[in-house]
PDB file of N, CA, C and O in Angstrom:
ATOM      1  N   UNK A   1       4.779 -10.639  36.243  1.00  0.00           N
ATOM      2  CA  UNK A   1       6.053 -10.932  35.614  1.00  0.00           C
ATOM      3  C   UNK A   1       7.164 -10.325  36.470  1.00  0.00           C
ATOM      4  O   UNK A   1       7.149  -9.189  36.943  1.00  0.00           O
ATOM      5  N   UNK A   2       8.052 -11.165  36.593  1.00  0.00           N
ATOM      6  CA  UNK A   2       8.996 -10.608  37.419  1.00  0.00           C
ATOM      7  C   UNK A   2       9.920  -9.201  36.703  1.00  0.00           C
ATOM      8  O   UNK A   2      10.189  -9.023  35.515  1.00  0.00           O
ATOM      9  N   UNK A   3      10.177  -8.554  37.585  1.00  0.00           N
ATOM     10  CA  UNK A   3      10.879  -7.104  36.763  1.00  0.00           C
ATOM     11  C   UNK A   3      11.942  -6.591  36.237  1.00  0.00           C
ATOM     12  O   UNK A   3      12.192  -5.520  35.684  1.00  0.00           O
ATOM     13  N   UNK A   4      12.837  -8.015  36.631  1.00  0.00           N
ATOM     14  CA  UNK A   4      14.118  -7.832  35.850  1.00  0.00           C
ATOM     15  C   UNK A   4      13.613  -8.160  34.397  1.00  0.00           C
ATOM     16  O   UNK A   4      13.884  -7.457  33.424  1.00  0.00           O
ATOM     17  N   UNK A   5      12.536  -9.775  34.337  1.00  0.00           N
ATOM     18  CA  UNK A   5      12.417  -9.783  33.052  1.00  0.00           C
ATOM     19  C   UNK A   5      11.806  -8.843  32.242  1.00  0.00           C
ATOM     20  O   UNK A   5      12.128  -8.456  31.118  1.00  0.00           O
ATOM     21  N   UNK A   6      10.789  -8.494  33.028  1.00  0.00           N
ATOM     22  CA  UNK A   6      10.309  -7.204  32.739  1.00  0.00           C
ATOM     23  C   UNK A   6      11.463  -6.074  31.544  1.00  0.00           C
ATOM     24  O   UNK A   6      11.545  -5.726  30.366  1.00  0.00           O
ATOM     25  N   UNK A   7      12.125  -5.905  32.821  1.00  0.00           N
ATOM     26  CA  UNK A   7      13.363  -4.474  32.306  1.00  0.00           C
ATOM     27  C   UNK A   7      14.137  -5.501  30.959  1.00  0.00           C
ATOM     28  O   UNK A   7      14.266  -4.955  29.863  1.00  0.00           O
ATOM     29  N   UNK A   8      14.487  -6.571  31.084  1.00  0.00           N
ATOM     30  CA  UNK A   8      15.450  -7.111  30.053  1.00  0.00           C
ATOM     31  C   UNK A   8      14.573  -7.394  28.580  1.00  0.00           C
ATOM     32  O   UNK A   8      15.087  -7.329  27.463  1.00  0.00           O
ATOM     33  N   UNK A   9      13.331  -7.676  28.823  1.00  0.00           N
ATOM     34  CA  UNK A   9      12.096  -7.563  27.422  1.00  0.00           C
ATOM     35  C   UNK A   9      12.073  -6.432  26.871  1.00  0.00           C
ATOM     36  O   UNK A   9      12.374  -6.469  25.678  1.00  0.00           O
ATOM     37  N   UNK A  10      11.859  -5.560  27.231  1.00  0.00           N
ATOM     38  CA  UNK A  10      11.788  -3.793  27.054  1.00  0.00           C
ATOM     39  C   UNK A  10      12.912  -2.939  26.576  1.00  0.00           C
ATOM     40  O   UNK A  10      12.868  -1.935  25.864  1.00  0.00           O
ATOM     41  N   UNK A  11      14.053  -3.625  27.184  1.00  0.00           N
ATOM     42  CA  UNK A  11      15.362  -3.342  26.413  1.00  0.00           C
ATOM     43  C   UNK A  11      15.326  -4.314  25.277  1.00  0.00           C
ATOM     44  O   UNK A  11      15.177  -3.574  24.305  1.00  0.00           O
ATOM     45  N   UNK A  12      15.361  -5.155  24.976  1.00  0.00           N
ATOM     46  CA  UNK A  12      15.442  -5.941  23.563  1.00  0.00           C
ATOM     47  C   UNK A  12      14.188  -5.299  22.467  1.00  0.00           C
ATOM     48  O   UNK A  12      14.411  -4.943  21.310  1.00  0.00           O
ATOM     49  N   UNK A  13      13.153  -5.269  22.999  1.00  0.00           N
ATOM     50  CA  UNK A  13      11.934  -4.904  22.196  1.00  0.00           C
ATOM     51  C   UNK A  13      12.448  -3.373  21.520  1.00  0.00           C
ATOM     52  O   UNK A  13      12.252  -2.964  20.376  1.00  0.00           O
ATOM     53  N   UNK A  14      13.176  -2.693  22.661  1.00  0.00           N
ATOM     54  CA  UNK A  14      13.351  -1.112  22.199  1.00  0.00           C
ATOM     55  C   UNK A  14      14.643  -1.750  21.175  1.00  0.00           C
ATOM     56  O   UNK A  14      14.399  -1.505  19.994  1.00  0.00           O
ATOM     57  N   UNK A  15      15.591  -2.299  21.325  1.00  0.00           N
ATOM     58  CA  UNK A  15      16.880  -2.803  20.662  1.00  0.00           C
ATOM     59  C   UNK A  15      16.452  -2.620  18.959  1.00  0.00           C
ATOM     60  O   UNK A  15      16.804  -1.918  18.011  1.00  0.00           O
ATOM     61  N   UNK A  16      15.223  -3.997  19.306  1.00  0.00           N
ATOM     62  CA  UNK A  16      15.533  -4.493  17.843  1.00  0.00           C
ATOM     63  C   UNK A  16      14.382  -3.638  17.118  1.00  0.00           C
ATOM     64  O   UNK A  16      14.199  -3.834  15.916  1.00  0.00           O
ATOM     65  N   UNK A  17      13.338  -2.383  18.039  1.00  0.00           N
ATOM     66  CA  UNK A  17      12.928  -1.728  17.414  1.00  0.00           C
ATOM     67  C   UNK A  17      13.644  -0.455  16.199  1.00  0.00           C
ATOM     68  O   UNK A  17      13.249   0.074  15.160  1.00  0.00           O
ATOM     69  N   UNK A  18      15.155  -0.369  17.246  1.00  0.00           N
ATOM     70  CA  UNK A  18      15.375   0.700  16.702  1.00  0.00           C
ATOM     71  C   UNK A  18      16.463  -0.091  15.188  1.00  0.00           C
ATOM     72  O   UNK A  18      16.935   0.463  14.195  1.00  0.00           O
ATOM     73  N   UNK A  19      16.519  -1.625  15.667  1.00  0.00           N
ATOM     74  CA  UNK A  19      17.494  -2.050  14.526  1.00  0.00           C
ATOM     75  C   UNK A  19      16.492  -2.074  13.222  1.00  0.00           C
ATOM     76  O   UNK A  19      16.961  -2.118  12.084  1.00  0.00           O
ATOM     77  N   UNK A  20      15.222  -2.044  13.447  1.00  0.00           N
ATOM     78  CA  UNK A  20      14.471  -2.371  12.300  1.00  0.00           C
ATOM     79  C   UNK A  20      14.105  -0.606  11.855  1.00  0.00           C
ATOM     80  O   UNK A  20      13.841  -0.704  10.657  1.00  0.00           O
ATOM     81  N   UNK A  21      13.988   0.694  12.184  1.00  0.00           N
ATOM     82  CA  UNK A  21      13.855   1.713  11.909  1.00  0.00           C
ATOM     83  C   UNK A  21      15.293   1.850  10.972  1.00  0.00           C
ATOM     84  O   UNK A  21      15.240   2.133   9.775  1.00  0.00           O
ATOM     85  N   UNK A  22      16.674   1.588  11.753  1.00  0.00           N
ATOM     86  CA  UNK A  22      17.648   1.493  11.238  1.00  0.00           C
ATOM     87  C   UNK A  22      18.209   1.504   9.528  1.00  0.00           C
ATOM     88  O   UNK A  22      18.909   2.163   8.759  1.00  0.00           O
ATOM     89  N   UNK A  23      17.003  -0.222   9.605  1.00  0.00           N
ATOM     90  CA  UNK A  23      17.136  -1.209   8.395  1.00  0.00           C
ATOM     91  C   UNK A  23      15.961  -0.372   7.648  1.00  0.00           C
ATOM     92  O   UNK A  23      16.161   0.150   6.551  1.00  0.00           O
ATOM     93  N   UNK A  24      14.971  -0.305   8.194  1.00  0.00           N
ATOM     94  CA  UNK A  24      14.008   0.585   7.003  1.00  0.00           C
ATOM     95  C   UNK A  24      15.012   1.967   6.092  1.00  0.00           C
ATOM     96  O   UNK A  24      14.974   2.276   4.901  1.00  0.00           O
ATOM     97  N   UNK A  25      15.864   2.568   7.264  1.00  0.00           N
ATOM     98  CA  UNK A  25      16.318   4.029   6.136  1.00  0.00           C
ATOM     99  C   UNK A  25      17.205   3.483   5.268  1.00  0.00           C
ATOM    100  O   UNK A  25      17.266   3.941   4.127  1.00  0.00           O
ATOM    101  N   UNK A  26      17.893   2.598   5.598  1.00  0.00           N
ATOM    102  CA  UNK A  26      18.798   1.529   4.311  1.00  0.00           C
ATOM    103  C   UNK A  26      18.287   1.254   3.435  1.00  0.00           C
ATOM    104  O   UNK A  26      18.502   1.548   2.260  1.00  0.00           O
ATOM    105  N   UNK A  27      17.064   0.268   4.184  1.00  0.00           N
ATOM    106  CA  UNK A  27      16.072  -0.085   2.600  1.00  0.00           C
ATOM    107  C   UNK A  27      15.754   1.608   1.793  1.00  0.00           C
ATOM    108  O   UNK A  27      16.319   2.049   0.793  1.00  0.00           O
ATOM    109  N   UNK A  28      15.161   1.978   2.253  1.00  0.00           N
ATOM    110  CA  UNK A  28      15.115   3.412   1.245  1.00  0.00           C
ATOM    111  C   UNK A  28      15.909   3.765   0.307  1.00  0.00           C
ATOM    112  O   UNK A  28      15.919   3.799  -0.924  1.00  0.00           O
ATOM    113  N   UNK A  29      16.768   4.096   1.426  1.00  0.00           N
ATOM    114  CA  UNK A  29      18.361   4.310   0.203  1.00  0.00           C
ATOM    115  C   UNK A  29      18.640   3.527  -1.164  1.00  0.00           C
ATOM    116  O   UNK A  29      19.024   3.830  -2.293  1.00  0.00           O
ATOM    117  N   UNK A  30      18.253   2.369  -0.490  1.00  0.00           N
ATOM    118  CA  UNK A  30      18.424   0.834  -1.780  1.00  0.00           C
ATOM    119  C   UNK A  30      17.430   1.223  -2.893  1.00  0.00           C
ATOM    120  O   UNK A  30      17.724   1.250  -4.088  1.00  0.00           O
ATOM    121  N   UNK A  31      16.742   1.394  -2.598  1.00  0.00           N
ATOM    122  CA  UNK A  31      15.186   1.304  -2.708  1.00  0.00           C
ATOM    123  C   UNK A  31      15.333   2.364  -3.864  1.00  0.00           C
ATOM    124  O   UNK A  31      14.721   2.204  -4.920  1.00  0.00           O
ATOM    125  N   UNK A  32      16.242   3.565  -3.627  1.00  0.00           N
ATOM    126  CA  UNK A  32      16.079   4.716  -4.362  1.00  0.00           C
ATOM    127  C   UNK A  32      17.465   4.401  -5.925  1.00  0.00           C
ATOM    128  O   UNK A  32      17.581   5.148  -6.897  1.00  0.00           O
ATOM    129  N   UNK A  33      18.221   3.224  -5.686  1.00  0.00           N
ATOM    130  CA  UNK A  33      19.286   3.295  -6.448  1.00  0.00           C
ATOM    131  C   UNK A  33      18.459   2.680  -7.533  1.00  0.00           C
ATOM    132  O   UNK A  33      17.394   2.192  -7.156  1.00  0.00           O
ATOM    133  N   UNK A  34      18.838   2.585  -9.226  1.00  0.00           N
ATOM    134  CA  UNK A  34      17.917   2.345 -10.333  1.00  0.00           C
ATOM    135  C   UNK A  34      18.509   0.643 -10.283  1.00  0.00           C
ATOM    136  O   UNK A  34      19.645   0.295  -9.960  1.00  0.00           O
ATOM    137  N   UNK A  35      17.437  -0.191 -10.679  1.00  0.00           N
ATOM    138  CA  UNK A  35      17.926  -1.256 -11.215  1.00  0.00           C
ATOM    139  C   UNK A  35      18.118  -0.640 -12.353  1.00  0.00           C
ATOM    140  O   UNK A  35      18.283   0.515 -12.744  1.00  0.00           O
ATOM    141  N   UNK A  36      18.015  -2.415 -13.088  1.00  0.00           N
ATOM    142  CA  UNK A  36      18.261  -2.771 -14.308  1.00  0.00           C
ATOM    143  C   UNK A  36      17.785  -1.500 -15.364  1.00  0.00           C
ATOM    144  O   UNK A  36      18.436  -0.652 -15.975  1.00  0.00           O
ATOM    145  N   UNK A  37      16.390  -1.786 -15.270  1.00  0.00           N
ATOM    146  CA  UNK A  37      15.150  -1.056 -15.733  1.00  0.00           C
ATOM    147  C   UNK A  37      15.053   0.888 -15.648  1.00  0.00           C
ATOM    148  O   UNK A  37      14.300   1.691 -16.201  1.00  0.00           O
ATOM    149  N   UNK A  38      16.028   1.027 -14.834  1.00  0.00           N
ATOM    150  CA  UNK A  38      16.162   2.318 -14.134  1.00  0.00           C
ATOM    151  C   UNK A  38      15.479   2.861 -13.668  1.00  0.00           C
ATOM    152  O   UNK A  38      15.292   4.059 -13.879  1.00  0.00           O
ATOM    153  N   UNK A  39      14.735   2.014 -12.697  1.00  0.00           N
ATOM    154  CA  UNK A  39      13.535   1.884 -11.960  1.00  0.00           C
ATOM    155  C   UNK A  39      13.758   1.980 -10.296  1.00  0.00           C
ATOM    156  O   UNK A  39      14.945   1.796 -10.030  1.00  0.00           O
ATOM    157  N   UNK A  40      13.133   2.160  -9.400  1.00  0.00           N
ATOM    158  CA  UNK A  40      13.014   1.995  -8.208  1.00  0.00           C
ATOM    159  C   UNK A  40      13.518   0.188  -8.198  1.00  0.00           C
ATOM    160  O   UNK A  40      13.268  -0.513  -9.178  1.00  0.00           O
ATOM    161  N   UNK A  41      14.252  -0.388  -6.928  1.00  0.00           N
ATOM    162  CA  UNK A  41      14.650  -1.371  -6.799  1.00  0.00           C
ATOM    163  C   UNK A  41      12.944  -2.081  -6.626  1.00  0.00           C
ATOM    164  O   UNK A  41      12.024  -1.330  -6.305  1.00  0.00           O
ATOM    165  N   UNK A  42      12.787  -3.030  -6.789  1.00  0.00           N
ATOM    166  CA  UNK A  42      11.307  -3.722  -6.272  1.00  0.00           C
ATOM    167  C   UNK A  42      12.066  -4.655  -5.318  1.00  0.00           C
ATOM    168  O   UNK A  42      11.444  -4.994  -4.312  1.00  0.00           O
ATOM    169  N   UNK A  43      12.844  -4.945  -5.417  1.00  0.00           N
ATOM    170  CA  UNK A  43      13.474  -6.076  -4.043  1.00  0.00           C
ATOM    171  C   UNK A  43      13.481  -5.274  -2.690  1.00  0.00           C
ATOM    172  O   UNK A  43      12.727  -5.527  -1.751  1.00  0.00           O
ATOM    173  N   UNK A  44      14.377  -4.325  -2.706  1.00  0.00           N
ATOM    174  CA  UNK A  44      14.658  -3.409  -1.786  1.00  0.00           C
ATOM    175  C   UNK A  44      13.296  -2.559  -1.563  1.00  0.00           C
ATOM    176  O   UNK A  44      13.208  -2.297  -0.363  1.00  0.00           O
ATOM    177  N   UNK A  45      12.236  -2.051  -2.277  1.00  0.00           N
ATOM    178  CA  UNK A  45      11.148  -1.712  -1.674  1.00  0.00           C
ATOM    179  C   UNK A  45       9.917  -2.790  -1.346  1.00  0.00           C
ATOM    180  O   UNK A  45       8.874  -2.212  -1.044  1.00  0.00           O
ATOM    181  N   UNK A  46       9.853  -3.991  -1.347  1.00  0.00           N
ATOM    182  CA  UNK A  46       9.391  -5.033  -1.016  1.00  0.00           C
ATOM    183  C   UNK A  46       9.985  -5.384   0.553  1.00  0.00           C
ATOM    184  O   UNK A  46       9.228  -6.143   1.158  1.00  0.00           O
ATOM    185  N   UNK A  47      10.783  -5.112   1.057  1.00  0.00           N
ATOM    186  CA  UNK A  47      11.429  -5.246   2.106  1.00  0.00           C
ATOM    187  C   UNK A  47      10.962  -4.393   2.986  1.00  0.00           C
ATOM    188  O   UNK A  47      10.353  -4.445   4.055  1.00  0.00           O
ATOM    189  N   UNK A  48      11.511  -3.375   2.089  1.00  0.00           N
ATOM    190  CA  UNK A  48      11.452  -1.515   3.692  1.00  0.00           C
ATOM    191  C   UNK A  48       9.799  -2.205   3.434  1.00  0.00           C
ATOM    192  O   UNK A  48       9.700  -2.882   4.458  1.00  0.00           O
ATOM    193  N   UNK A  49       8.915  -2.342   2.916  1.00  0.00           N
ATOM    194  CA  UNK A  49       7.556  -2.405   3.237  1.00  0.00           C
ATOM    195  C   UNK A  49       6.912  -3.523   4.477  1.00  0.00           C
ATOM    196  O   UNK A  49       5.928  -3.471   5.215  1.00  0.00           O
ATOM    197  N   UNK A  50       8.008  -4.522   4.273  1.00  0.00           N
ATOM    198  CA  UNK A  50       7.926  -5.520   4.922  1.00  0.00           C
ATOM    199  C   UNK A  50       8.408  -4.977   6.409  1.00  0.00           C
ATOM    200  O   UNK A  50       7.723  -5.052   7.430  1.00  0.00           O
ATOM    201  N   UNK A  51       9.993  -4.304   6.288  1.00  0.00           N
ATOM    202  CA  UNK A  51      10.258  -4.040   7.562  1.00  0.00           C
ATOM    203  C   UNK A  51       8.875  -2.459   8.272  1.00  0.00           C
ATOM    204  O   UNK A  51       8.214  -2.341   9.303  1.00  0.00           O
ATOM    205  N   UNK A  52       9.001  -1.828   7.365  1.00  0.00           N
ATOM    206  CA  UNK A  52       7.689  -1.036   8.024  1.00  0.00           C
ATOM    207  C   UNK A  52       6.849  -1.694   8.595  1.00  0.00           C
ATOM    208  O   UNK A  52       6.651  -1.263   9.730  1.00  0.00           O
ATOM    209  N   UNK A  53       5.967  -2.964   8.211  1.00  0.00           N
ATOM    210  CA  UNK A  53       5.145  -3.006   8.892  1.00  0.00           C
ATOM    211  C   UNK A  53       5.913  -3.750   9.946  1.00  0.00           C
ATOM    212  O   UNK A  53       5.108  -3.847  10.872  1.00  0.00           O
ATOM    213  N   UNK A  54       6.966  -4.293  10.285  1.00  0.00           N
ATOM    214  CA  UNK A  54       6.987  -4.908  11.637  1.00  0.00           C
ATOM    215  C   UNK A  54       7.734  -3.745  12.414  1.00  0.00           C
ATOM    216  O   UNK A  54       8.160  -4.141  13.499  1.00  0.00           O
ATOM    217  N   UNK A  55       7.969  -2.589  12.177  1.00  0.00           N
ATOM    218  CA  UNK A  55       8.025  -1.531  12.967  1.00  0.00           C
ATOM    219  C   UNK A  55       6.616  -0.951  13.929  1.00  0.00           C
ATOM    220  O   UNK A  55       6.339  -0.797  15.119  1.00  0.00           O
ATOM    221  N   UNK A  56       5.980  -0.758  12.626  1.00  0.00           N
ATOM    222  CA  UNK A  56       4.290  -0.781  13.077  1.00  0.00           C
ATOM    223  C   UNK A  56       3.588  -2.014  14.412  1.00  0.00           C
ATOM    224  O   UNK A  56       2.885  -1.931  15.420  1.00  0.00           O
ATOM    225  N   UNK A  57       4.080  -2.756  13.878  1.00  0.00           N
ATOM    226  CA  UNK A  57       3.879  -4.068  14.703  1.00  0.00           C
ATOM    227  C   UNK A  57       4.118  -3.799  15.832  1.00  0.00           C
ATOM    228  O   UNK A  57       3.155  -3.895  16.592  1.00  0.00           O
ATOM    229  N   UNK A  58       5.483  -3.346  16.455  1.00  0.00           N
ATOM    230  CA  UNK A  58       6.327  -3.547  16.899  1.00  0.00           C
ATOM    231  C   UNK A  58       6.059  -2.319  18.283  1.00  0.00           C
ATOM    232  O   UNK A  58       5.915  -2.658  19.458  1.00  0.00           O
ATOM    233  N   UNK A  59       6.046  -1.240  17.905  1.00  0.00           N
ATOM    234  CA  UNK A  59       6.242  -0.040  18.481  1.00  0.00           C
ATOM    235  C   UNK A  59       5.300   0.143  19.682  1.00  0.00           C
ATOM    236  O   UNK A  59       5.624   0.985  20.519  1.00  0.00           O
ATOM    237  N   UNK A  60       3.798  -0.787  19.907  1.00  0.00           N
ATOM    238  CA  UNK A  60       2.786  -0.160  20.779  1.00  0.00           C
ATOM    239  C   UNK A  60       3.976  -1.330  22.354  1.00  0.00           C
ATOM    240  O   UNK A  60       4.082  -1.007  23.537  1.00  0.00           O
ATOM    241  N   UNK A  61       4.486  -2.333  21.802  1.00  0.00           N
ATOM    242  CA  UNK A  61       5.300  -3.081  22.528  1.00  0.00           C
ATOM    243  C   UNK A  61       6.847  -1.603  23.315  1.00  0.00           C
ATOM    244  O   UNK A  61       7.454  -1.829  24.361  1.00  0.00           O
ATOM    245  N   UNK A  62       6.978  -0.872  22.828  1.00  0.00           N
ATOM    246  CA  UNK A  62       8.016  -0.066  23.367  1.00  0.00           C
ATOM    247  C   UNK A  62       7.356   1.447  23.117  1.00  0.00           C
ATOM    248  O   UNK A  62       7.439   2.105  22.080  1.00  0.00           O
ATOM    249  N   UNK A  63       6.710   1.797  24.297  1.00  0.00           N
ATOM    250  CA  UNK A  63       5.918   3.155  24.219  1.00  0.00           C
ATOM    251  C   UNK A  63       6.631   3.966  24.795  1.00  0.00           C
ATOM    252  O   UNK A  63       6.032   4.958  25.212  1.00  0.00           O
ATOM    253  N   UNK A  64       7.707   3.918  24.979  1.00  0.00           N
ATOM    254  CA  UNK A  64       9.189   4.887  25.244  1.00  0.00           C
ATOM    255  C   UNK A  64       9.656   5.553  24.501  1.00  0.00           C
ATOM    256  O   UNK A  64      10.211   6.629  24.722  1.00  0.00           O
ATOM    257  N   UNK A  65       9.455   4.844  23.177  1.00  0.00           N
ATOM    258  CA  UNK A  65       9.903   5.259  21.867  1.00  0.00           C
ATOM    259  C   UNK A  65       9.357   6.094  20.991  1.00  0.00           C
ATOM    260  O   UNK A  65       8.150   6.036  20.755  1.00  0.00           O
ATOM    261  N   UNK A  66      10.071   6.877  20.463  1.00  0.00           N
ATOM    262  CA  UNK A  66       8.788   8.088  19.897  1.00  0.00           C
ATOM    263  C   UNK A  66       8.370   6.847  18.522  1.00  0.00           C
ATOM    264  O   UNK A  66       8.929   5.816  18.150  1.00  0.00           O
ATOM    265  N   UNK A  67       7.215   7.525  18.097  1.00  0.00           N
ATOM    266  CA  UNK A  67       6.557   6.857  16.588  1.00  0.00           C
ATOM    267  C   UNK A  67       7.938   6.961  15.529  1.00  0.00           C
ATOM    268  O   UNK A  67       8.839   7.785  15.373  1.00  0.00           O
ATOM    269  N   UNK A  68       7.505   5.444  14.806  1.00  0.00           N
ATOM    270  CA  UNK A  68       8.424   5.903  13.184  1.00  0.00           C
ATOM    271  C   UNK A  68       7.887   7.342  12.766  1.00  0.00           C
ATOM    272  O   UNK A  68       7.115   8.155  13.274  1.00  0.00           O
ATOM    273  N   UNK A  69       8.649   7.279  11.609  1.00  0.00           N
ATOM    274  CA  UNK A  69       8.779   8.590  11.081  1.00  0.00           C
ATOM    275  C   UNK A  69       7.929   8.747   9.228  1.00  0.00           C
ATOM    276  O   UNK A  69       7.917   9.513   8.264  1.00  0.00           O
ATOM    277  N   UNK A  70       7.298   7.343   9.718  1.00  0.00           N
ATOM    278  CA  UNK A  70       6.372   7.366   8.446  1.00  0.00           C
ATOM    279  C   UNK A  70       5.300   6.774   9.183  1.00  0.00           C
ATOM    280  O   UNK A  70       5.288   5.989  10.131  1.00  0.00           O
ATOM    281  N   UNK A  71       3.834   7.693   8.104  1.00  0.00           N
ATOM    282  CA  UNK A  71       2.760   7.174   8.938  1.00  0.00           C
ATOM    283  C   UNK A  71       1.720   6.825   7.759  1.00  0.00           C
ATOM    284  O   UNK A  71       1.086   7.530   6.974  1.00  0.00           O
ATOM    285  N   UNK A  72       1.834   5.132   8.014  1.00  0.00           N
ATOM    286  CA  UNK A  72       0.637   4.597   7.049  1.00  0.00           C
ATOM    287  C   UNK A  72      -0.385   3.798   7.964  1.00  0.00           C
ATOM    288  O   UNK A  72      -0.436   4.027   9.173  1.00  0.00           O
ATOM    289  N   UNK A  73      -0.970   3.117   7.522  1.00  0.00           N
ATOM    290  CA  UNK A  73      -2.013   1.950   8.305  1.00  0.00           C
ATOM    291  C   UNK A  73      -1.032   0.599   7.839  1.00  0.00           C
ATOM    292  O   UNK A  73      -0.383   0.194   6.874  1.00  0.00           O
ATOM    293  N   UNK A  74      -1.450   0.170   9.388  1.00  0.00           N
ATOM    294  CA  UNK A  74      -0.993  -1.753   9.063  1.00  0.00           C
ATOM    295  C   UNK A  74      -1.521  -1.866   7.592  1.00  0.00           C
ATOM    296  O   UNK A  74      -0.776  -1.797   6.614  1.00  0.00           O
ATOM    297  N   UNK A  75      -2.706  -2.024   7.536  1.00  0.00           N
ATOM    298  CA  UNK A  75      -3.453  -2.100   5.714  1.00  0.00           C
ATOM    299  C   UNK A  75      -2.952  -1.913   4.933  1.00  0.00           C
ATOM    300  O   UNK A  75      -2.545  -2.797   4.179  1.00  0.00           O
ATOM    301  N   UNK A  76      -2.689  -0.242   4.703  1.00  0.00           N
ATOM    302  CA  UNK A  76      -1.813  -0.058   4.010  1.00  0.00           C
ATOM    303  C   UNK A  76      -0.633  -0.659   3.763  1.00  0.00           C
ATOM    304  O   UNK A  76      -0.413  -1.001   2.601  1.00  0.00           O
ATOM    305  N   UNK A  77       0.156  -0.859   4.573  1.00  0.00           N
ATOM    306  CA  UNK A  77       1.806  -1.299   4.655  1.00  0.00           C
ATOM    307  C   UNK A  77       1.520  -3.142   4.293  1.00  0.00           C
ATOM    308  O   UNK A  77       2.417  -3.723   3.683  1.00  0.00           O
ATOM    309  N   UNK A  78       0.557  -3.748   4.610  1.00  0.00           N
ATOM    310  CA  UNK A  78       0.443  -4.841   3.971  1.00  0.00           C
ATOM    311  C   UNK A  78       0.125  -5.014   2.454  1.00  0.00           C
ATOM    312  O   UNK A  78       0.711  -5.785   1.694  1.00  0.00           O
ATOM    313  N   UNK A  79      -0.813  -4.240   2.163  1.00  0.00           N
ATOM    314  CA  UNK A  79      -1.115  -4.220   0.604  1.00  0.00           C
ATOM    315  C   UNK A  79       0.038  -3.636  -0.314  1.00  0.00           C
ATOM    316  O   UNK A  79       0.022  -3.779  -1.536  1.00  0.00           O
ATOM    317  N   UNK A  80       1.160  -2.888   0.451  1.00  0.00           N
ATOM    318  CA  UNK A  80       2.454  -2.461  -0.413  1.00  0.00           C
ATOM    319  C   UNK A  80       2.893  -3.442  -0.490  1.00  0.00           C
ATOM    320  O   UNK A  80       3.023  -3.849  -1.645  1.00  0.00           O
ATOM    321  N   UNK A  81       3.202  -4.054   0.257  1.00  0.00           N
ATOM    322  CA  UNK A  81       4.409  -5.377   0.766  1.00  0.00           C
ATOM    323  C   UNK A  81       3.787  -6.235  -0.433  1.00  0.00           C
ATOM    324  O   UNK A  81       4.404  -6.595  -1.435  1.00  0.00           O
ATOM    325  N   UNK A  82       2.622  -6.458  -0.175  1.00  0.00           N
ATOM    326  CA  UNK A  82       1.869  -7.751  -1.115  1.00  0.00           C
ATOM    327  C   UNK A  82       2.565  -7.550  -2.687  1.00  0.00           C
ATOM    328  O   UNK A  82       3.128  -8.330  -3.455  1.00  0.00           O
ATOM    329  N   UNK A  83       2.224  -6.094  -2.743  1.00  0.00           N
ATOM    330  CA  UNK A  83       2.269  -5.969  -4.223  1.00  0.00           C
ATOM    331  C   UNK A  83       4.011  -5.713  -4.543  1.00  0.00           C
ATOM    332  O   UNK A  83       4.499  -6.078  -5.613  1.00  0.00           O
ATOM    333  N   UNK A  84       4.598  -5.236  -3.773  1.00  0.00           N
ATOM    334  CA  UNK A  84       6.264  -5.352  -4.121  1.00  0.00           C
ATOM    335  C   UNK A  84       6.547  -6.552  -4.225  1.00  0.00           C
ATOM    336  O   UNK A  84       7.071  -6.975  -5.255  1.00  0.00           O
ATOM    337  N   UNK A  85       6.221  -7.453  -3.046  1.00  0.00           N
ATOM    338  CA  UNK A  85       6.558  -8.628  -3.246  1.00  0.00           C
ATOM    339  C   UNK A  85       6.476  -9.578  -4.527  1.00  0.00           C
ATOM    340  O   UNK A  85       7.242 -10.390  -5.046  1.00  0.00           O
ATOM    341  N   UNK A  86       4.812  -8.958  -4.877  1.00  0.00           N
ATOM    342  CA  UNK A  86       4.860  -9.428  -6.622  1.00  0.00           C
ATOM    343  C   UNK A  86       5.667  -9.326  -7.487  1.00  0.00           C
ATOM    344  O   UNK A  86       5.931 -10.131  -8.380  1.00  0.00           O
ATOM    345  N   UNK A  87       6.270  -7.959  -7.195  1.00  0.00           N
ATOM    346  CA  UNK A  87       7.269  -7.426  -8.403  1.00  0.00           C
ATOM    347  C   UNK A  87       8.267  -7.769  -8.170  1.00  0.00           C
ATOM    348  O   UNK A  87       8.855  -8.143  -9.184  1.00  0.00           O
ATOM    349  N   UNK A  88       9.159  -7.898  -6.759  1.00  0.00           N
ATOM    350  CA  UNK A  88      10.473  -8.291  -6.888  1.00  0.00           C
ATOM    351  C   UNK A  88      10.630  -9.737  -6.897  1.00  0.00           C
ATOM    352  O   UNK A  88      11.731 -10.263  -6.739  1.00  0.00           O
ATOM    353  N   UNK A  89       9.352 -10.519  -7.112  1.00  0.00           N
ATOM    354  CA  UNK A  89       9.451 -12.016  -7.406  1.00  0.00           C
ATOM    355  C   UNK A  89       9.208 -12.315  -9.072  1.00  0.00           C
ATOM    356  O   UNK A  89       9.706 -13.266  -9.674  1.00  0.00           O
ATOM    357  N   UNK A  90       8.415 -11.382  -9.606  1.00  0.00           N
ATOM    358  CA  UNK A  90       8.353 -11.274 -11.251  1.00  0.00           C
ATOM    359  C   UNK A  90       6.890 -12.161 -10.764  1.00  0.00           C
ATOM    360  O   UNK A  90       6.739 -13.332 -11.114  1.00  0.00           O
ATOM    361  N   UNK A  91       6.143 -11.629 -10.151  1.00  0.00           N
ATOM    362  CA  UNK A  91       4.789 -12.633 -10.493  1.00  0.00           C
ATOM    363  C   UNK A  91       3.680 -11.204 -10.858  1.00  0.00           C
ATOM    364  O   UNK A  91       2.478 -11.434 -10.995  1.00  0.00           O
ATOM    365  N   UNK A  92       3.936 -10.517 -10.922  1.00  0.00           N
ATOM    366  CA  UNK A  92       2.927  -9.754 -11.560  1.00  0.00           C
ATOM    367  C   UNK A  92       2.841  -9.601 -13.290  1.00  0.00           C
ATOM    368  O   UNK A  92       1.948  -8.928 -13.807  1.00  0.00           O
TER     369      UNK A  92
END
């Protein structure tokens, strides 16, 4: 591969790694305000779960970068997602 593209992949990969670490501490925040229910948001933690795992995804692609700052298994972070997703769709 030529090495500019090289250098210009590696900068975007690190970019939108750090835009999605970014978007995960937002989701949190969200995540922590009460709905309706005065509950944890299920929309907003259906998301950060979603964006976690494409952080996870994401990171062996930019090994420059230190690790997120949460440590689950892909597995894990899919079976959250699954099941938020239930809840902030009302299918559970």
């Amino acid at each position: 591969m030529n090495s500019d593209l090289s250098t210009a992949l590696a900068r975007e990969y690190t970019r939108i790694y750090d835009d999605l670490l970014a978007a995960a501490d937002r989701l949190e925040l969200l995540r922590r305000m009460p709905d309706e229910e005065e509950g944890v948001n299920a929309n907003a933690t259906a998301a950060l779960h979603a964006v976690r795992f494409a952080v996870m995804s994401l990171h062996p692609a930019v090994p420059t970068t230190p690790p997120p700052g949460f440590r689950q298994s892909d597995a894990r972070l899919l079976e959250l997602a699954a099941h938020w997703r239930e809840a902030a769709l009302g299918l559970d």
